[in-house]
N, C-alpha and C positions, 0 to 999 in steps of 0.2 A: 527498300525492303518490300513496299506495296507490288513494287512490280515484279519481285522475285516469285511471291507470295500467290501472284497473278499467274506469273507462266507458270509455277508448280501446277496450279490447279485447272490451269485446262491440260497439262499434259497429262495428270490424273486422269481426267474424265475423256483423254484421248483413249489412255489405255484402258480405261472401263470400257467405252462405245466401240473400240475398233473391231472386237470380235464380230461384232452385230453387225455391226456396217459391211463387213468384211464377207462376211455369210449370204447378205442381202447380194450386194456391187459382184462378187468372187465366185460365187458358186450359185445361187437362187436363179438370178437371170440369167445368165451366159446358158445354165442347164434347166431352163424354163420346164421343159416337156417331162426331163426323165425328173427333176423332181415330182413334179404332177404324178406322174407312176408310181413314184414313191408313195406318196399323200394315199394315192387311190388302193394301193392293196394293204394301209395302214387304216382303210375305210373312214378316211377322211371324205365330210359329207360337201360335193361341190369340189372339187381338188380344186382347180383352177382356178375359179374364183377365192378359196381359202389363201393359196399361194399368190393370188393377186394383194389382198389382204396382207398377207404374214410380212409381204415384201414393205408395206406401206407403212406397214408399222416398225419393221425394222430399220429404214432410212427417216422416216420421220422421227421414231424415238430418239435413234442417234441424234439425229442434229440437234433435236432439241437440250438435249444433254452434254454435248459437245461445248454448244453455244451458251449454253446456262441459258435460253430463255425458254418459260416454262420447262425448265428441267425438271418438276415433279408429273407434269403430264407424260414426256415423253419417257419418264421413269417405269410410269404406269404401262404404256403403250408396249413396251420392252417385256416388265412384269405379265401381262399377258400372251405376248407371244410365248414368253418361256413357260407358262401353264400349259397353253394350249397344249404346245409342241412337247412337255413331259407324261402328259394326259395322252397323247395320242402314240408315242414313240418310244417312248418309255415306261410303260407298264410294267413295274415289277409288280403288283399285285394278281397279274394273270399268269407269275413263271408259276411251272408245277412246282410243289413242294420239295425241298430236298436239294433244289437246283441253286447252285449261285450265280 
């Protein structure tokens, strides 16, 4: 039962981490530059180094969560990237009024 119990739960925390991972490995680096352009007219301060960052945090969070070790670090690691990147890319507080 222990071991059923066991692969249920990393294949949970596969399908929690893979988006992230997924983001990082699939689209982040392969599109290094045009992400940066992104970052840069979302007046993100430093793109480059940000997206150096955001990647670092995205592949480390995952694993650590993957992995179960320090999975509440790497929870955090995640938890901040997804601030960052709602703060900067998703502002609904700046649509005009009226707008959905």
């Amino acid at each position: 039962m222990s071991v059923i119990l066991g692969f249920l739960s990393f294949v949970g925390r596969l399908l929690l981490v893979g988006i992230f991972m997924l983001s990082a490995v699939g689209n982040k680096i392969p599109h290094f530059a045009d992400v940066a352009a992104e970052m840069k007219k979302a007046d993100v301060p430093f793109p480059e180094i940000a997206l150096v960052g955001a990647i670092v945090f995205l592949i480390v969070g995952s694993l650590c969560v993957l992995m179960g070790f320090h999975a509440r670090f790497g929870a955090f690691l995640l938890l901040v990237f997804l601030g960052l990147a709602s703060a900067y890319f998703h502002n609904f507080w700046d649509f005009p009024k009226g707008s959905k």
